[in-house]
N, C-alpha and C positions, 0 to 999 in steps of 0.2 A: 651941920646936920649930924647928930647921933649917930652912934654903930647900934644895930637892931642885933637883941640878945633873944634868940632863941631859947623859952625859958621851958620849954617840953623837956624832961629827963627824957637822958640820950639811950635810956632801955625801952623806953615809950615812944619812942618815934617812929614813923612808916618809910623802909626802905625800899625804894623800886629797886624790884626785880624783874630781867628779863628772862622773856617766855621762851624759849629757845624752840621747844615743840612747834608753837604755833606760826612761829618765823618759818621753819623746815617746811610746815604744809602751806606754806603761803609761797614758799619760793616752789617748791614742786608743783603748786597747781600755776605759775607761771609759766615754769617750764612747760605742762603737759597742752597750756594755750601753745605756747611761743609753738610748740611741737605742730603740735594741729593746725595748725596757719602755717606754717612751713611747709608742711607733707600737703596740703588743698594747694599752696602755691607751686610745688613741685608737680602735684598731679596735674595740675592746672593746663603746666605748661607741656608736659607731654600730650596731654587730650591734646593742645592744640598743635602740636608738633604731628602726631600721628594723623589728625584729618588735613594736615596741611601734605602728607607724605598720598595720604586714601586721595587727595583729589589731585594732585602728580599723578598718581598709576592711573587714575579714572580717566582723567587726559589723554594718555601717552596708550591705554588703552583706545581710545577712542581714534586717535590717531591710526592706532596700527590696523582697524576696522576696517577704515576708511581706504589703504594702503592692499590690504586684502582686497576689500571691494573690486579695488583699479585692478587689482592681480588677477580674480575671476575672470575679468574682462578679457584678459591678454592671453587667459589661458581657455578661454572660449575660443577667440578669435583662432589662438595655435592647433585648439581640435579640428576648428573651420578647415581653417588651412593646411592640416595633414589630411583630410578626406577628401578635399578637394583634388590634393595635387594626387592623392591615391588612383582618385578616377580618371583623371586627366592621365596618371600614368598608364593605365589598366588602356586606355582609349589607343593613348599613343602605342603601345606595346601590340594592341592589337590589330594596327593598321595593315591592312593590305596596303605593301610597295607595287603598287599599280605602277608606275613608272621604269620602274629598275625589271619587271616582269616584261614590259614591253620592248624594254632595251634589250633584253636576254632574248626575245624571240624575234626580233629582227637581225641580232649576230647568229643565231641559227639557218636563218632560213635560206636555202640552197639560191641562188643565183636563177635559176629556170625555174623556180615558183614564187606564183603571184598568187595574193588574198585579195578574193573579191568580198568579205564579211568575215572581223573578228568581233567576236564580245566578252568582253571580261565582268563578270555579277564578281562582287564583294561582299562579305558583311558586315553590317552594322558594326562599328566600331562601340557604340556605346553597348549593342549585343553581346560582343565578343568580351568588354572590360566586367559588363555585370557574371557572364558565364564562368569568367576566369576567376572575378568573384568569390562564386562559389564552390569553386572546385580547389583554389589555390593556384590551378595554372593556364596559360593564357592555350586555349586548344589550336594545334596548330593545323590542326581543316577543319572546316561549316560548311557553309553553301557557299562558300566562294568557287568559278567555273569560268573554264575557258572554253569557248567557242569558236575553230575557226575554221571558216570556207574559203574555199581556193581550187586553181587551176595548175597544171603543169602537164608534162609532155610524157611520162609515160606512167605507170605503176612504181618501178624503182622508184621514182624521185619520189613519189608518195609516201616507202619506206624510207627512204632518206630522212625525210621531214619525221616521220615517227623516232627516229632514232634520234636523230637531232635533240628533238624537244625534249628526249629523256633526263638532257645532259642540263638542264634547268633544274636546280634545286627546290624552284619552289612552284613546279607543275609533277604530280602525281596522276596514277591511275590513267593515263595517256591512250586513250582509246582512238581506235579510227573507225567512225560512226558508219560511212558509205563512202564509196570512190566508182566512179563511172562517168557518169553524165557531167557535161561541163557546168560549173555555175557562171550564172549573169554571161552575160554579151560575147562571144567569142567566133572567131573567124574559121567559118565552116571548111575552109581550104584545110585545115593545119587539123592534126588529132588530138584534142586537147582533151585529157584526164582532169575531173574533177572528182574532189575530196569533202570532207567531212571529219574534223579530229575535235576531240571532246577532252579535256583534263579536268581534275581538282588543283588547285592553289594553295599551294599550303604556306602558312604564317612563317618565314625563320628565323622571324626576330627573339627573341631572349624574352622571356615575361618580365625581367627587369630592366631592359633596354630603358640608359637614362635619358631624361627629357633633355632640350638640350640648351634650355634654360638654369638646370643645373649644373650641367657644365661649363656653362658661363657663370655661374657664382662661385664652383670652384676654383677655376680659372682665374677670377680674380679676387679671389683671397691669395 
């Protein structure tokens, strides 16, 4: 086969040339894709980065709600239970020691007198915790009142007994109502002096006197 002669004069002939311009804005508007699709993929992934962070808190929020909730609860219950134990102290604080009064008036009472009638009235313990209430302190006399009837052998021993009974902390105002006539059943042989003595009672316990359920949880901590 032949060599092919190019017979175009070589000042007549068409040189490609490149475009160099149009290459620059072909490659810039690739880049300004590539860009653009990079920066949607970057934001992409934070959008989902950040609702995946929004429903963590949304959670843990919801959790801690819930945690609260149970917490209202416990802190109900602990109001319950400081009012409670408040009255319950107020109650206890307020109690007439009816027993320890009784103890204290039979270590007084003179050997040659007998009680044919005592009466001890008290008050209302939950009276006395709501009074104390409202004052802040628990009062230590109401209407609590001792009454007591008896016989003995002369006038003395009657002052004996008044003087006695003074020596009780927790009998005031010590009155002797009447003394003469014997009370109840007595042997008409013998001269028997009957009485009449009247006090108030008064509270000496402490308005904070502990329960003593608290001293057993002291106790055993």
């Amino acid at each position: 086969m032949g060599r092919r002669i190019n017979l175009i004069p070589q000042t007549e002939r068409t040189r490609t040339r490149t475009d160099i311009g149009s290459l620059a804005l072909i490659a810039a508007i690739i880049l300004v894709i590539f860009g653009l699709g990079f920066g949607y993929y970057m934001l992409n992934n934070t959008l989902s980065d950040r609702k995946q962070e929004l429903a963590d808190v949304q959670q843990q929020t919801a959790l801690l709600e819930d945690q609260l909730a149970a917490l209202r609860q416990f802190e109900q219950l602990q109001s319950r239970r400081i009012a409670t134990e408040t009255v319950v102290q107020g109650i206890y604080a307020g109690r007439t020691l009816v027993a320890d009064i009784l103890d204290s008036v039979s270590l007084v009472v003179p050997e040659s007198v007998w009680f044919q009638n005592l009466a001890l009235t008290t008050l209302d313990p939950m009276v006395a915790s709501s009074a104390a209430g409202q004052s802040g302190v628990v009062s230590a006399q109401g209407d609590n009142q001792l009454t007591v009837e008896g016989n003995t052998y002369s006038f003395e021993d009657v002052a004996q007994v008044l003087v006695r009974l003074q020596l009780i902390p927790a009998l005031s105002q010590i009155d002797l109502v009447s003394a003469g006539q014997p009370r109840g059943a007595t042997d008409p042989a013998k001269d028997i002096k009957g009485f009449s003595i009247g006090a108030s009672v008064i509270n000496t316990q402490p308005a904070d006197t502990p329960l003593p359920m608290s001293q057993v949880e002291v106790e055993g901590l």
